[in-house]
N, C-alpha and C positions, 0 to 999 in steps of 0.2 A: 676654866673648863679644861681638864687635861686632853692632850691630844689622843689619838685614836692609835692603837695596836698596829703596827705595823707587820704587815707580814713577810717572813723570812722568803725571799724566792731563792729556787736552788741553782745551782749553777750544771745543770746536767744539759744536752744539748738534745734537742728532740727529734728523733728518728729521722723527720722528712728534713730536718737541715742536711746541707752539703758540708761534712766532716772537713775538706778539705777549706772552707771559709776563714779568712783571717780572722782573727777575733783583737777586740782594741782592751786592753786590760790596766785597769788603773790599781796598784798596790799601794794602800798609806802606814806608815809609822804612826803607832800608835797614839805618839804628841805631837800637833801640826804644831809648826812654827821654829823643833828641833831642825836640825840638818845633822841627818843619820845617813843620808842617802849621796851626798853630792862631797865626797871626799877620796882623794883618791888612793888611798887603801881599803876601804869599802866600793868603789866602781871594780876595782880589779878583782875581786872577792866575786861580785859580780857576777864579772865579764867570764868567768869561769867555771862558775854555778850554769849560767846559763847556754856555753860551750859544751859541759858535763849531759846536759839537757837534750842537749843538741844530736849530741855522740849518739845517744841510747836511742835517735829516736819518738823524742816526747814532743818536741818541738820546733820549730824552724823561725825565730827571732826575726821578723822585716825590721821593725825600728826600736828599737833599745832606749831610754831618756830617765837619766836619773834626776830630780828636782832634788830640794833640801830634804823634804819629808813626804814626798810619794816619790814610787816609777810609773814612767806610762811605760805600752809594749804592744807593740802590735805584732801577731807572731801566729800560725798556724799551729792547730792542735790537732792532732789526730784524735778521730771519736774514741779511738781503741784505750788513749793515755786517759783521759778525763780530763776538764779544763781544773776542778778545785783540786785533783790529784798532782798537777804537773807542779800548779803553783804550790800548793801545798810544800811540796820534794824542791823547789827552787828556795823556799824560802827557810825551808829546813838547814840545808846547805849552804846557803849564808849565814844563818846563825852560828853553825856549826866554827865557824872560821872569825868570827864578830858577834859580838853582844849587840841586839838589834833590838828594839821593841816596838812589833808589828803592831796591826790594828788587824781585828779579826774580819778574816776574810776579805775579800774584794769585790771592787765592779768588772763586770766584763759585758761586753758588746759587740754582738757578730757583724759586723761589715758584709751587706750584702752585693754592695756593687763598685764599679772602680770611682764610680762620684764621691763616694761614703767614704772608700777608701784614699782618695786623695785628699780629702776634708779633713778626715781623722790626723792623715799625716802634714797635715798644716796644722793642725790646733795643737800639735802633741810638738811637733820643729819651735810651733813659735812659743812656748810654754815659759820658757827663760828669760824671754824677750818681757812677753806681760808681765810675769814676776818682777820684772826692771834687776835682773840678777847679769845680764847682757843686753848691747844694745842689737847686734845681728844674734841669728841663730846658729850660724858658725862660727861663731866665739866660742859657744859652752860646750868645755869638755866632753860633757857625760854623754855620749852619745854613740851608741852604735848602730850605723846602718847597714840594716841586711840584704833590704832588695826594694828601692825608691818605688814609687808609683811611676809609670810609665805608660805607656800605650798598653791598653790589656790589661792593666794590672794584677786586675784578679783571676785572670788565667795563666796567666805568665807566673812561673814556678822558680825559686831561687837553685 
């Protein structure tokens, strides 16, 4: 019995959301299993895609994690950028500099409170760990943090 059509949801963020809401965003490489992602003239490629990002505007990075063949990111979007815009122009940008072969489109998920949001940043910290690619999460490299979970977190602005 073949499975059932699945339906494409969009990533557009709906009126009554708070624009300013971190959002958890998972980007994969088109073949799991390559490591396109966890090398370091591709993190710095990166690391400056998403600074460029930054500059303008589109985004505010809290936690950056590059794995072999996805990124996680937890990162605030303004409503005005778009969230499939930003990534879009991020990923544009790294190809630009690297031969990269995405997987079309992403997941994203708005973190609504700072329980969700310290959740997210423990599953996305311990990522390398489960992978058994390290055994703490401050062994792996690929990592950039912009603004921890704290008291308040989701009021508290970087």
């Amino acid at each position: 019995m073949p499975l059932p059509e699945r339906e494409w949801l969009g990533h557009a963020r709906p009126a009554w959301v708070d624009g300013d809401d971190p959002i958890f965003l998972t980007i994969c490489g088109r073949s799991r299993g390559i490591n396109q992602f966890a090398r370091p003239d591709v993190w710095e490629v990166m690391l400056r895609a998403s600074a460029r990002l930054q500059v303008r505007a589109l985004w505010t990075p809290l936690l950056f994690v590059a794995m072999p063949d996805h990124l996680h990111l937890i990162a605030r979007i303004p409503s005005r950028a778009g969230i499939s815009t930003v990534v879009r122009s991020f990923k544009h940008d790294i190809s630009y500099k690297r031969t990269l072969e995405w997987q079309a489109g992403f997941f994203d998920h708005r973190i609504r409170d700072d329980d969700s949001y310290r959740a997210k940043w423990s599953y996305v910290m311990l990522n390398p760990v489960r992978a058994g690619l390290v055994s703490r999460p401050e062994d792996w490299p690929y990592v950039n943090i912009g603004q921890a979970p704290g008291r308040d977190a989701m009021t508290s602005h970087p």
